[in-house]
C-alpha positions as CSV (number, residue, x, y, z in Angstrom):
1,X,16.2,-96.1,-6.1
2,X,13.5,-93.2,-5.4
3,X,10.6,-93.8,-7.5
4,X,10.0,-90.6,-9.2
5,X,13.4,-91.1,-10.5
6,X,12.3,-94.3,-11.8
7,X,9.3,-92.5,-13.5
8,X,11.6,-90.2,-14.9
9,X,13.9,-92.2,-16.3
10,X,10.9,-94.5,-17.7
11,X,9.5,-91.9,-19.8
12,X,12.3,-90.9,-20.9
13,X,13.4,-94.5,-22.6
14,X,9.6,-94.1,-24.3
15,X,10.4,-90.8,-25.6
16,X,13.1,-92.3,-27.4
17,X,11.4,-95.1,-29.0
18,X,9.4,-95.4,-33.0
19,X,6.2,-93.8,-32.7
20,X,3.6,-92.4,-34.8
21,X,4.5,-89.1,-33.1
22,X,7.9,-89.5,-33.1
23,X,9.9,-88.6,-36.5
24,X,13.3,-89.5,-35.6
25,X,14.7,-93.6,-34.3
26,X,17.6,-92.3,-33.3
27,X,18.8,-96.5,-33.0
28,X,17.7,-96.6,-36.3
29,X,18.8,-94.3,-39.4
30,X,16.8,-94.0,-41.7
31,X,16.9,-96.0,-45.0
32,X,15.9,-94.5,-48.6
33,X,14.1,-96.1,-51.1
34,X,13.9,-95.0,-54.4
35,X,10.9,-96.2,-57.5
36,X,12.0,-97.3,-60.2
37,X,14.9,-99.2,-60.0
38,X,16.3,-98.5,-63.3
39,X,14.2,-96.0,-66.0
40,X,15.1,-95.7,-70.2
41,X,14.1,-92.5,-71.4
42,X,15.0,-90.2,-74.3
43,X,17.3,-87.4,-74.8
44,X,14.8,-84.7,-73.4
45,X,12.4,-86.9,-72.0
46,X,11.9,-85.9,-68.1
47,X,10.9,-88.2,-65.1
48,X,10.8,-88.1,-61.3
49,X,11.9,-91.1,-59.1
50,X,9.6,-91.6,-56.2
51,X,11.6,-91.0,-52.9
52,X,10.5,-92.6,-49.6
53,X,13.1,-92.2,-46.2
54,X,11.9,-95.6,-44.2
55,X,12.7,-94.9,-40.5
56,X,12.0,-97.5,-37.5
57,X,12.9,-100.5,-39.5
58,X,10.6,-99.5,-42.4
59,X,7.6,-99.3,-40.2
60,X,7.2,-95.4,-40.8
61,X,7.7,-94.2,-44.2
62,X,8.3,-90.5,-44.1
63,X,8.7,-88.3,-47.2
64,X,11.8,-87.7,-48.2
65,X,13.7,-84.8,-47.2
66,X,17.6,-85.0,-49.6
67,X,19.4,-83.8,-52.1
68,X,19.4,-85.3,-55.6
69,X,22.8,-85.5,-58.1
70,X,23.6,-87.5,-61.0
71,X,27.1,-89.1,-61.3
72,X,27.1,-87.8,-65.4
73,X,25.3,-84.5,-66.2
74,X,26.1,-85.2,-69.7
75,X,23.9,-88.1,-69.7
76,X,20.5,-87.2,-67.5
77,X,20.5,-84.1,-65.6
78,X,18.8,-83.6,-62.1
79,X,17.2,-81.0,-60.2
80,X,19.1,-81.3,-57.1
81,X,15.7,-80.2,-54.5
82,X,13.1,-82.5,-56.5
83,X,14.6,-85.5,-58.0
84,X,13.3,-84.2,-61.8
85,X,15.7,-86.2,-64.5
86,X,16.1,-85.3,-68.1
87,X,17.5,-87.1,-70.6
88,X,20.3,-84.9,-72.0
89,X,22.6,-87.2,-74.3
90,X,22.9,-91.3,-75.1
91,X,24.2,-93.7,-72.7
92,X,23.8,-94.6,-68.9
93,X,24.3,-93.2,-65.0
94,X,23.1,-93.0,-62.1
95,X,20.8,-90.7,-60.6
96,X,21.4,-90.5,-56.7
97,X,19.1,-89.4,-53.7
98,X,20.7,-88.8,-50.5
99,X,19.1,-88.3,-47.3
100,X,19.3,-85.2,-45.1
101,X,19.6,-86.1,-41.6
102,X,19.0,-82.0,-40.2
103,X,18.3,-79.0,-42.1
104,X,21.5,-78.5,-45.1
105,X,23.9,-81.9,-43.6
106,X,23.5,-84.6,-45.8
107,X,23.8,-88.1,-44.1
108,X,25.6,-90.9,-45.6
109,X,22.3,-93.0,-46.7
110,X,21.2,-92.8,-50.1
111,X,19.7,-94.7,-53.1
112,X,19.7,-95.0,-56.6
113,X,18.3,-95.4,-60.3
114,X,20.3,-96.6,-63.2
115,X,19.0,-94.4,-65.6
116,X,20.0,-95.4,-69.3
117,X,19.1,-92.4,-72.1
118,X,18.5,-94.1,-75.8
């Protein structure tokens, strides 16, 4: 094999790999993480979950880059861009954060917080 081929192909595979530099593991998806596990608030009470995308095996946390929903808006409501929850009426749900793989297509990893409103 001609050795600037070689070369080639060798920088290549180290383009590809987890780096400081390099945002995207494309071997490894990214996984997210979400503080706290499970909140109790109020009915109007407000609180943000702390988002963190881990990428190459957890090795680089990025920020988080997602979309944000709740599975009942007539328990805790949720600003869909920053994660903000508010209480809005007794009882319990989830509050989901789900990564963003390119610009506006969400991928299918997410996390979540079991958010109970007293």
């Amino acid at each position: 094999m001609n050795r600037s081929l070689v070369a080639v192909i060798t920088v290549l595979v180290s383009m590809t790999g987890c780096s400081s530099n390099n945002a995207v593991c494309p071997t490894d998806p990214p996984r997210v993480v979400l503080s706290p596990r499970a909140q109790d608030v109020s009915v109007g009470q407000t609180f943000t979950p702390a988002a963190t995308a881990l990428i190459c095996a957890g090795t680089e946390p990025t920020p988080f880059v997602g979309v944000w929903r709740s599975a009942n808006p007539q328990v805790a409501s949720v600003d869909a861009n920053s994660g903000r929850t508010t209480g809005v009426s007794r009882g319990t749900t989830f509050i989901y954060a789900q990564y963003k793989r390119q610009a506006d297509t969400p991928g299918g990893l997410y996390d979540s917080v079991a958010v109970t409103v007293r």
